[in-house]
Backbone bond lengths (Angstrom), bond angles and torsions (degrees), N, CA, C in turn:
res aa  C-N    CA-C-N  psi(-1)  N-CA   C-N-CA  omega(-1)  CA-C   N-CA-C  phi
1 X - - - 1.457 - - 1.532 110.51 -
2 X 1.426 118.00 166.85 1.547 120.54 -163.88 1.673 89.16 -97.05
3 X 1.367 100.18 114.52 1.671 99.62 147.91 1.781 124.87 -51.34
4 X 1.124 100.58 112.81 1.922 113.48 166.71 1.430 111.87 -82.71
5 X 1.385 113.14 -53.83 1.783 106.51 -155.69 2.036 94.77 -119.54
6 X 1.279 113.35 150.52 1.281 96.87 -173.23 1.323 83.78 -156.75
7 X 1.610 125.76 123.00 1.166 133.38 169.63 1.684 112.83 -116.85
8 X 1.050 110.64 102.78 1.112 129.77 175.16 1.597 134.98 -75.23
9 X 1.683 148.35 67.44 1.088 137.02 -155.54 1.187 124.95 55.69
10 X 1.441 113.35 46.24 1.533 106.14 -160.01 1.964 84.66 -111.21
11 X 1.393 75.80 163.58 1.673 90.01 -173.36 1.455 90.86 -155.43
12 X 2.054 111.30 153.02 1.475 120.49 177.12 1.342 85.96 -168.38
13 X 1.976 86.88 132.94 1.820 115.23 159.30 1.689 110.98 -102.88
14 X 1.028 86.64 163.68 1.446 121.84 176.88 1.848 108.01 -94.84
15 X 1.441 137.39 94.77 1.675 87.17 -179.15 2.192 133.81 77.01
16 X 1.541 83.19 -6.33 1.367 88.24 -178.14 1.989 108.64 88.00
17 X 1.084 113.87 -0.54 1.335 125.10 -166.84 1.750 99.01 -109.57
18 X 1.215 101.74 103.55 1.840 108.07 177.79 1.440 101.52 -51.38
19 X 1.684 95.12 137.56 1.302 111.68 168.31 1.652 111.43 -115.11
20 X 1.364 118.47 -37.17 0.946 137.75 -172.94 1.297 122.09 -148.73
21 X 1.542 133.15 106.23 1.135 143.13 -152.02 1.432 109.41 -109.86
22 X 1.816 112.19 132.83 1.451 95.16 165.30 1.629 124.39 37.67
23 X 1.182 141.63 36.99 1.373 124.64 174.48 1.317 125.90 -113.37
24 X 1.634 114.01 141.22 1.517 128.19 -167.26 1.531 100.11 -70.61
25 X 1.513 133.38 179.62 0.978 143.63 149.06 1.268 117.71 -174.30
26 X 1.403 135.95 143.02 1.160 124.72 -177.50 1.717 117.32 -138.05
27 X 1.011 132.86 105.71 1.695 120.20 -170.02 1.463 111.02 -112.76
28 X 1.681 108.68 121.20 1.404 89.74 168.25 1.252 132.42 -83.83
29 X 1.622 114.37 -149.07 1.692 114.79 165.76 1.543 96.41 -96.66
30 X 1.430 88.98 152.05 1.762 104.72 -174.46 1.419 118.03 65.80
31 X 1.568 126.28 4.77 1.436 115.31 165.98 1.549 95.76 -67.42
32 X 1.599 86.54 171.32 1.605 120.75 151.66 1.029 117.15 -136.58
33 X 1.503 125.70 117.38 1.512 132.55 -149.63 1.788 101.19 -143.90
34 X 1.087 98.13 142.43 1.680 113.13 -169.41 1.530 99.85 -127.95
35 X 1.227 114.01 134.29 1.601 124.70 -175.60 1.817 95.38 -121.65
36 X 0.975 104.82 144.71 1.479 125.73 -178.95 1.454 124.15 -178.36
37 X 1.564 89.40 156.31 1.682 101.16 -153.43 1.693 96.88 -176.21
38 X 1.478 100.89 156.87 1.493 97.96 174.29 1.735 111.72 -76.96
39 X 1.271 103.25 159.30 1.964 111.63 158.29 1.109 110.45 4.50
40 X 1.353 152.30 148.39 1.708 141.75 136.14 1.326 91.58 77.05
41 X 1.100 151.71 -1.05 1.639 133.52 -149.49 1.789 87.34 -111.03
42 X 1.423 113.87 36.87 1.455 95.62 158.96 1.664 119.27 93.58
43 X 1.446 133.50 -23.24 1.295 158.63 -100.55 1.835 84.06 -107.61
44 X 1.549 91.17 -65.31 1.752 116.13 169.40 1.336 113.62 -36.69
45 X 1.616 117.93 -77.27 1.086 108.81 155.73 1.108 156.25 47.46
46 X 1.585 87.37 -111.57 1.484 121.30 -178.61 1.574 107.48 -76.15
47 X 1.110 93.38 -26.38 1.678 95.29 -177.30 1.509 118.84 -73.56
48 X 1.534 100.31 -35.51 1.315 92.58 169.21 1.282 135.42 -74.63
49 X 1.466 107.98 -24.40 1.462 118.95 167.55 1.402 116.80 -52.18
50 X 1.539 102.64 -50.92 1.297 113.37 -177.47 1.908 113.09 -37.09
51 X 1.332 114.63 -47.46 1.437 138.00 179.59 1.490 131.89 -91.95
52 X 1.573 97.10 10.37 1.370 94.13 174.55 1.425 125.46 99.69
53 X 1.460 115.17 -29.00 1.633 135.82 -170.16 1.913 96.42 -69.24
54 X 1.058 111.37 -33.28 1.362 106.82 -173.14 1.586 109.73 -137.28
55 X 1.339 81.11 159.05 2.516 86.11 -168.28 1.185 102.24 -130.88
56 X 1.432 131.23 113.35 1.240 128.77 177.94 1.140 129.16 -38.99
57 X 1.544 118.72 -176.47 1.457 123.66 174.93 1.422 104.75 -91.46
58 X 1.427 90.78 -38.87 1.855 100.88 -166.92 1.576 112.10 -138.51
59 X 1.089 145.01 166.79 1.474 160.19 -178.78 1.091 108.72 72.03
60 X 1.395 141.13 -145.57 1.696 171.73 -153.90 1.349 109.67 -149.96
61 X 1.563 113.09 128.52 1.458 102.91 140.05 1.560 95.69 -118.06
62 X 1.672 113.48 165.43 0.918 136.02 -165.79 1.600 110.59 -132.17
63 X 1.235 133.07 122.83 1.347 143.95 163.51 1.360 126.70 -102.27
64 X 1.202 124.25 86.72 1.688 113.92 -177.56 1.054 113.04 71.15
65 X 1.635 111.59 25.99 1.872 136.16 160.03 1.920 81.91 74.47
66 X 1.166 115.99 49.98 1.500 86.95 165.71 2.206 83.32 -135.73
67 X 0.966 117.93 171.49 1.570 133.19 174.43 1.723 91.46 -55.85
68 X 1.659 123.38 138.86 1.089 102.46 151.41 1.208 130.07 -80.84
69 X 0.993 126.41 -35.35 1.577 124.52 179.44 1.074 112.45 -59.78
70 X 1.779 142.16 -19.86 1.323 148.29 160.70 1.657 115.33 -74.42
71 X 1.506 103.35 -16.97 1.575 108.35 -174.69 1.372 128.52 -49.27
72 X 1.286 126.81 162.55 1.170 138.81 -151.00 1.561 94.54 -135.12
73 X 1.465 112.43 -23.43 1.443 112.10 -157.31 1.651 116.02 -116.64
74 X 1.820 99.17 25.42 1.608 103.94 -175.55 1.510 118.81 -59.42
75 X 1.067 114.43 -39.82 1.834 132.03 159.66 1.169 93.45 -34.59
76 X 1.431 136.02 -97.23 1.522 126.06 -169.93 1.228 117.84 -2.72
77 X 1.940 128.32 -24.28 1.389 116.69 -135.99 1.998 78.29 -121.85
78 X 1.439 108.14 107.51 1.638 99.06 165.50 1.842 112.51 -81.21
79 X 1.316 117.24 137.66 1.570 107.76 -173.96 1.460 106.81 -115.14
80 X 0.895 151.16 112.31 1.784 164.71 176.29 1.712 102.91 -70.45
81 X 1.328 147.27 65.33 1.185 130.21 168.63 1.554 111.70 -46.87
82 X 1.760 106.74 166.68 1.436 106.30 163.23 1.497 125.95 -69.40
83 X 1.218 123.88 145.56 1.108 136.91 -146.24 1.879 95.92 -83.59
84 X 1.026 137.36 167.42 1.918 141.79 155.94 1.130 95.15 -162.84
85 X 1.467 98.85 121.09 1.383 141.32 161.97 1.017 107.10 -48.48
86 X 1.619 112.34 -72.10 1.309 87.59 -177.21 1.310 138.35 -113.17
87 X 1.733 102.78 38.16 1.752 100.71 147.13 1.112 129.80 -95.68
88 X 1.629 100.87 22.46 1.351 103.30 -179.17 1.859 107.66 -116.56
89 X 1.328 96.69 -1.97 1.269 93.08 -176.97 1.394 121.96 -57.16
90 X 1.099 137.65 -34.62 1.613 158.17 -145.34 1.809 103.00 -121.68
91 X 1.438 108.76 -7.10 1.336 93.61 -168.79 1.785 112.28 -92.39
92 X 1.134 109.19 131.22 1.404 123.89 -168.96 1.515 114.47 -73.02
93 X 1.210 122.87 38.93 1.394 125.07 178.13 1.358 115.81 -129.85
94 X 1.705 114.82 142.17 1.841 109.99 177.41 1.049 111.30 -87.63
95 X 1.709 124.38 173.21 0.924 147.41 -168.10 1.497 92.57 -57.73
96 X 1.143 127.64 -71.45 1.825 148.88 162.83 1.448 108.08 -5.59
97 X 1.764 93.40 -46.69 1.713 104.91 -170.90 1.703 108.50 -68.46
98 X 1.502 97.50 -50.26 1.474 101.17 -153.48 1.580 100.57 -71.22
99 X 1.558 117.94 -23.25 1.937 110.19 -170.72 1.366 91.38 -76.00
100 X 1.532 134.19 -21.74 1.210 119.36 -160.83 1.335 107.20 -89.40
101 X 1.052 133.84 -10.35 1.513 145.89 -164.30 1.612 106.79 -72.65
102 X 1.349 112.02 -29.69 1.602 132.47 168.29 1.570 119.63 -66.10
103 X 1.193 95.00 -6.77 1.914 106.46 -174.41 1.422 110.50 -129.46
104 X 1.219 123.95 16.80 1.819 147.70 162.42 1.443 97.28 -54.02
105 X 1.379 137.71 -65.29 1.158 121.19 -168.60 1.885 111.75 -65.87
106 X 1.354 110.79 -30.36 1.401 115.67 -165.51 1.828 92.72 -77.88
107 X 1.117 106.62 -43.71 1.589 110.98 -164.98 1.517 100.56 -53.89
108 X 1.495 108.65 -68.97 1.399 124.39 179.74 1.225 109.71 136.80
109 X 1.602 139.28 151.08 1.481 141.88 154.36 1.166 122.66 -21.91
110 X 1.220 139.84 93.27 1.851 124.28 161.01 1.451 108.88 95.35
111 X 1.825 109.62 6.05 1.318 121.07 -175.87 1.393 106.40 -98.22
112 X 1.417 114.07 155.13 1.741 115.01 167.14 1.216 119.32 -74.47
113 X 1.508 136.14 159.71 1.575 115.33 176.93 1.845 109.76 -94.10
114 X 0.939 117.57 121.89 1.580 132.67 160.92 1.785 102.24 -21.90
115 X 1.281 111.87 144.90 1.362 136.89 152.56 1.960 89.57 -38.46
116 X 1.302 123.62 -79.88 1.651 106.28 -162.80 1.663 107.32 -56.31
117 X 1.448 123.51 -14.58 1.570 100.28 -178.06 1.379 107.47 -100.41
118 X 1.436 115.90 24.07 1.626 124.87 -171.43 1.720 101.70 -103.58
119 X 1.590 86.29 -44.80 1.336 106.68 178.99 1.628 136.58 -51.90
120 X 1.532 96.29 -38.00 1.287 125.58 168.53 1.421 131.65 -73.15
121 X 1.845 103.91 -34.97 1.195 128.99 167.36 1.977 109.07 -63.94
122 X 1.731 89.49 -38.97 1.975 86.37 -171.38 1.874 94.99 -75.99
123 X 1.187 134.50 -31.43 1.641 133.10 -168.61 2.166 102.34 -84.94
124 X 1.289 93.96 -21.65 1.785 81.10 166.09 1.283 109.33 -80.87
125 X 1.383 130.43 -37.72 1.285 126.43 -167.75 1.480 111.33 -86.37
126 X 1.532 111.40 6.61 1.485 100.75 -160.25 1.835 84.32 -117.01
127 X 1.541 106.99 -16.22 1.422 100.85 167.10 1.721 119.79 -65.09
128 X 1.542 119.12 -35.74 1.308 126.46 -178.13 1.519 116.66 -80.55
129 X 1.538 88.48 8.16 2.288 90.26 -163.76 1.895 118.44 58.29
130 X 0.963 83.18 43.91 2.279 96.72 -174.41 1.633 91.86 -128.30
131 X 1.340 128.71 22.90 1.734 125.43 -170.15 1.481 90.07 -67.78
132 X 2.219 116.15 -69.39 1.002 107.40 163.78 1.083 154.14 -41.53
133 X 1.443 131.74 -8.58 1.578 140.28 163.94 1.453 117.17 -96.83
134 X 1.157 98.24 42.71 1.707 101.22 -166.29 1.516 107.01 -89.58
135 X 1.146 126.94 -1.67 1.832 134.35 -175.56 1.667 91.41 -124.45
136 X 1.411 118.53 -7.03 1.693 88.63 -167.42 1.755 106.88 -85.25
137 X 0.939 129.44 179.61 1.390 129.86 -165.70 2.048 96.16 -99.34
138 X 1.289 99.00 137.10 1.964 111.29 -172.89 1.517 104.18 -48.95
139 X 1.875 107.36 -43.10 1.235 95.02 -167.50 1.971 120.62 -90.82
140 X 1.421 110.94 27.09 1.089 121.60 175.15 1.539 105.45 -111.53
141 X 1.197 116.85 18.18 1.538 109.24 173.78 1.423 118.94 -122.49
142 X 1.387 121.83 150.72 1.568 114.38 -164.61 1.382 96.68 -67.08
143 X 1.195 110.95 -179.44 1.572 125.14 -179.29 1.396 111.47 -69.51
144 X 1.414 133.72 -38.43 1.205 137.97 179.10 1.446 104.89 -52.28
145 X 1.238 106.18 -61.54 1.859 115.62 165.79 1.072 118.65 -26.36
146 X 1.524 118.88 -70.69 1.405 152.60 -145.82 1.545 83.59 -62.70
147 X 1.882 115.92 -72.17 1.328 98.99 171.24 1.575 152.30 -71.22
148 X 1.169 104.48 -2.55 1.398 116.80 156.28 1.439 110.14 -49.25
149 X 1.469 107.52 -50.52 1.523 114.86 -163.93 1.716 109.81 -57.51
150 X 1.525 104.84 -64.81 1.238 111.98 151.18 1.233 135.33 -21.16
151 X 1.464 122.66 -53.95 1.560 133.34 176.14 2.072 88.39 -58.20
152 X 1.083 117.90 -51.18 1.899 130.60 -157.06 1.654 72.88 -59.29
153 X 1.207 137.89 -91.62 1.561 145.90 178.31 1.606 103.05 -3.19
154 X 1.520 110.31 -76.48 1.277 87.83 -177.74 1.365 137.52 -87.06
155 X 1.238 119.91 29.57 1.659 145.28 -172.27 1.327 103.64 -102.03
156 X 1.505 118.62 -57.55 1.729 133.30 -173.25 1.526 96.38 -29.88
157 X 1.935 120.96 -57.72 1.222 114.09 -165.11 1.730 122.88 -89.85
158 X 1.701 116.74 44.84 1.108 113.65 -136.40 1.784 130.58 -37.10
159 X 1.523 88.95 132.34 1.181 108.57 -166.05 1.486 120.58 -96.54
160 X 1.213 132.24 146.82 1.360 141.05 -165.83 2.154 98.24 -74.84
161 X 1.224 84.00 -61.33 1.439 102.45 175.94 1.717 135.38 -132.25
162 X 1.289 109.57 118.38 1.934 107.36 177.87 1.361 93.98 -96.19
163 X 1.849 81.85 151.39 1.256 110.97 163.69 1.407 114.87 -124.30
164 X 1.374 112.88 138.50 1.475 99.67 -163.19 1.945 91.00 -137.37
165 X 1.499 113.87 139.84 1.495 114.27 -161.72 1.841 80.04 -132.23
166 X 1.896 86.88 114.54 1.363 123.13 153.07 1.675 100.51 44.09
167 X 1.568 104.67 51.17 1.720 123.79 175.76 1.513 102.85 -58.93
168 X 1.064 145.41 -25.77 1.388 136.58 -174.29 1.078 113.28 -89.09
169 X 1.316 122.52 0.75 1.817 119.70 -175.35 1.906 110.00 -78.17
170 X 0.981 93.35 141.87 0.794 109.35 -152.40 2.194 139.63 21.98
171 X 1.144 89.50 48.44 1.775 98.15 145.27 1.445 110.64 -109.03
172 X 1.584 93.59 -170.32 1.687 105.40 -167.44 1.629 92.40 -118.19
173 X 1.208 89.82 165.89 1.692 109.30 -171.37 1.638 121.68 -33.36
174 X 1.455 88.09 -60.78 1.850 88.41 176.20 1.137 114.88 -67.17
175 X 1.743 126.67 -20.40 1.483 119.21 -170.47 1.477 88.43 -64.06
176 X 1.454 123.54 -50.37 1.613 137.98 -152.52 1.124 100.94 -57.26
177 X 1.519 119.66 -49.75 1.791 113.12 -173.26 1.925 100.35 -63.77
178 X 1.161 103.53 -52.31 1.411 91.28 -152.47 2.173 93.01 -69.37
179 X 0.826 140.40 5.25 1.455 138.16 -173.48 1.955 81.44 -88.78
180 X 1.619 115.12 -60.84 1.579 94.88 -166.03 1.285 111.37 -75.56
181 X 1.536 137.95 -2.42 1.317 149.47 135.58 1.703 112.36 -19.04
182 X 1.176 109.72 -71.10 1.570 142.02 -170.49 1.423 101.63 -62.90
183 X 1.558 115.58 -55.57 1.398 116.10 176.81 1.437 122.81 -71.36
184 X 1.251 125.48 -25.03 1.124 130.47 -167.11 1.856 110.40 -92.88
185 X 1.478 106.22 -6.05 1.328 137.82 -173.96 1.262 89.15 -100.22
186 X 0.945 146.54 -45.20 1.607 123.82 -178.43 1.544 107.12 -117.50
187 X 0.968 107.81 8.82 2.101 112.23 143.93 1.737 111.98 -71.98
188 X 1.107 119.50 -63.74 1.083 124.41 155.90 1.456 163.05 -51.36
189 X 1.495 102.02 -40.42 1.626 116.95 162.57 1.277 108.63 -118.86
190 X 1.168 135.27 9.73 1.496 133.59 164.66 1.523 95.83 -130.22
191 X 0.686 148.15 63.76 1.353 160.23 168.95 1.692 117.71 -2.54
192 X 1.060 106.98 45.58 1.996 129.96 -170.91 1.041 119.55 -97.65
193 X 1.458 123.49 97.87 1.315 123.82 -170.18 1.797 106.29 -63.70
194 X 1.179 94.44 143.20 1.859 84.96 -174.86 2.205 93.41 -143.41
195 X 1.415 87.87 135.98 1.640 117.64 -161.95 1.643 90.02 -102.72
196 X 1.102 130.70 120.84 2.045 112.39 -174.81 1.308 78.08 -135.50
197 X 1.795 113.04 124.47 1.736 108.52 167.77 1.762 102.62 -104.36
198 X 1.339 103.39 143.23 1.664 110.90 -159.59 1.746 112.32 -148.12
199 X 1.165 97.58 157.17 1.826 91.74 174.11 1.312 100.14 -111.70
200 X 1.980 126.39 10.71 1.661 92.21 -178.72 1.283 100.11 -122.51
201 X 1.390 116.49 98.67 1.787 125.32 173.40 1.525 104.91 -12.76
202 X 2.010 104.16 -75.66 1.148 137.29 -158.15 1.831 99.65 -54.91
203 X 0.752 128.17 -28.84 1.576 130.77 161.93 1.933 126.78 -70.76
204 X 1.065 104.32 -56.30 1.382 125.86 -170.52 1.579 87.96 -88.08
205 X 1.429 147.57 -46.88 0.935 144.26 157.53 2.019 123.03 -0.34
206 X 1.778 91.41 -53.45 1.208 118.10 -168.71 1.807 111.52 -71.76
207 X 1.030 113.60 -58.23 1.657 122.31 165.71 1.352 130.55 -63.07
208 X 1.046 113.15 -36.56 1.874 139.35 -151.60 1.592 97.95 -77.28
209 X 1.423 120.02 131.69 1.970 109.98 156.11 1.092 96.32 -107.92
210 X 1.704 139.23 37.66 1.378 106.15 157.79 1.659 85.23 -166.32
211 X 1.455 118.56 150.64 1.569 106.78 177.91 1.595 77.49 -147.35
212 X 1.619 93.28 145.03 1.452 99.98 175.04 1.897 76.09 -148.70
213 X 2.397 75.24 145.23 0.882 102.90 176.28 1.382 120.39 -131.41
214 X 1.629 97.33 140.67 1.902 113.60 -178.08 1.019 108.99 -87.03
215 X 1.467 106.86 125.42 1.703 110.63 -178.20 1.972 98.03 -150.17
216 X 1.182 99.23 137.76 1.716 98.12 162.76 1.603 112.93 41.68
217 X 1.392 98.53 51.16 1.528 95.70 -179.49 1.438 116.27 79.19
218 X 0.891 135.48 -27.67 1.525 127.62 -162.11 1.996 97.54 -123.42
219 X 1.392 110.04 174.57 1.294 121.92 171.62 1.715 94.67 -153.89
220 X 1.722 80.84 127.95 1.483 113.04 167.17 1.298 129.71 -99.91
221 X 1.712 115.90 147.67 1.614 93.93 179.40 1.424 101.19 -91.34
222 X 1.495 128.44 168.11 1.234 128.88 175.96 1.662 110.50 -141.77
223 X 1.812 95.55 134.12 1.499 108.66 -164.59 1.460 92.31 -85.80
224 X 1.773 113.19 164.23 1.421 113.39 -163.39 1.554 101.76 -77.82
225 X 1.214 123.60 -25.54 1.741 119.75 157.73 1.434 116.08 -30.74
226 X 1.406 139.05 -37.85 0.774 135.73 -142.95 1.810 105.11 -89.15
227 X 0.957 107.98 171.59 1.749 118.85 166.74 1.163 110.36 -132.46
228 X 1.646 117.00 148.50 1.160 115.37 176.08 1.648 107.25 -118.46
């Protein structure tokens, strides 16, 4: 398989205070890979590195074998933040609004969006089953929704690979199955590498071919023999 993400000896402080030491990583195309670790254990991090938000102290990361920070190919990378209820309660934007917000650079500044970036907006949302909630307002939808919508956000710009940080927090059970339903549906028949950082092994366990775990500075890969 084609290597995508390639972290090479990379290490990052906080303050001069290691967060992440020296650590390997390697992701291909078409994994599904789950990162986990306790609280503080780095998890964040890595994630941001993973996306660009943060630049090490020391090593390489690599995107599509090119430097990331030189990359060309950050778009490739769809990112899923955690979801809040309730900063979303009050916020005055639709479902319609928020997938389209991902197609601002394509649309243009102060421009309207075209029939094709409308179009694109109605086939992301119609991939997550949110086609029908496309006028209702973000902060009137349960959280399960809310992240669906989100997942539609980072789909609009199709992406090589999502990353999605600790997507199950706060929904309820059935939202949760049908979200790794959804993900594991476009790991598979849309061919989208997807990175999900999580605290429940025993869940992500189930989908995932590769789980690496942050612990004490470092991240390990871990074979499915293993226990944590």
């Amino acid at each position: 398989m084609k290597n995508i993400i390639s972290i090479e000896n990379v290490s990052f402080a906080y303050n001069k205070e290691n967060v992440l030491q020296d650590i390997i990583l390697s992701i291909d195309e078409g994994d599904f890979v789950g990162i986990i670790g306790c609280n503080g254990g780095g998890k964040s991090t890595l994630m941001k590195l993973l996306i660009g938000q943060l630049n090490p102290s020391k090593g390489k990361i690599k995107l599509f074998n090119e430097d990331l920070d030189k990359s060309n190919n950050l778009n490739k990378i769809g990112y899923v933040p955690q979801i809040s209820l309730s900063s979303g309660a009050n916020f005055p934007a639709t479902v319609e609004e928020i997938v389209m917000a991902n197609l601002y650079s394509k649309v243009g500044f102060m421009k309207f969006p075209k029939k094709e970036h409308k179009q694109k907006v109605k086939e992301a949302l119609k991939i997550v089953n949110m086609e029908d909630y496309s006028k209702r307002l973000i902060g009137n939808l349960s959280g399960g929704q809310q992240q669906r919508v989100m997942i539609a956000k980072a789909l609009v710009s199709e992406p090589k690979i999502i990353i999605l940080d600790e997507p199950t927090t706060g929904i309820d059970a059935t939202s949760e199955e049908q979200l790794y339903t959804l993900l594991e549906k476009l790991n598979k028949e849309s061919k989208i590498t997807i990175v999900i950082v999580s605290h429940d092994f025993a869940k992500i366990s189930k989908y995932t071919n590769k789980i690496f775990v942050v612990e004490n500075n470092k991240v390990s890969l871990m074979g499915k023999e293993n226990e944590v």
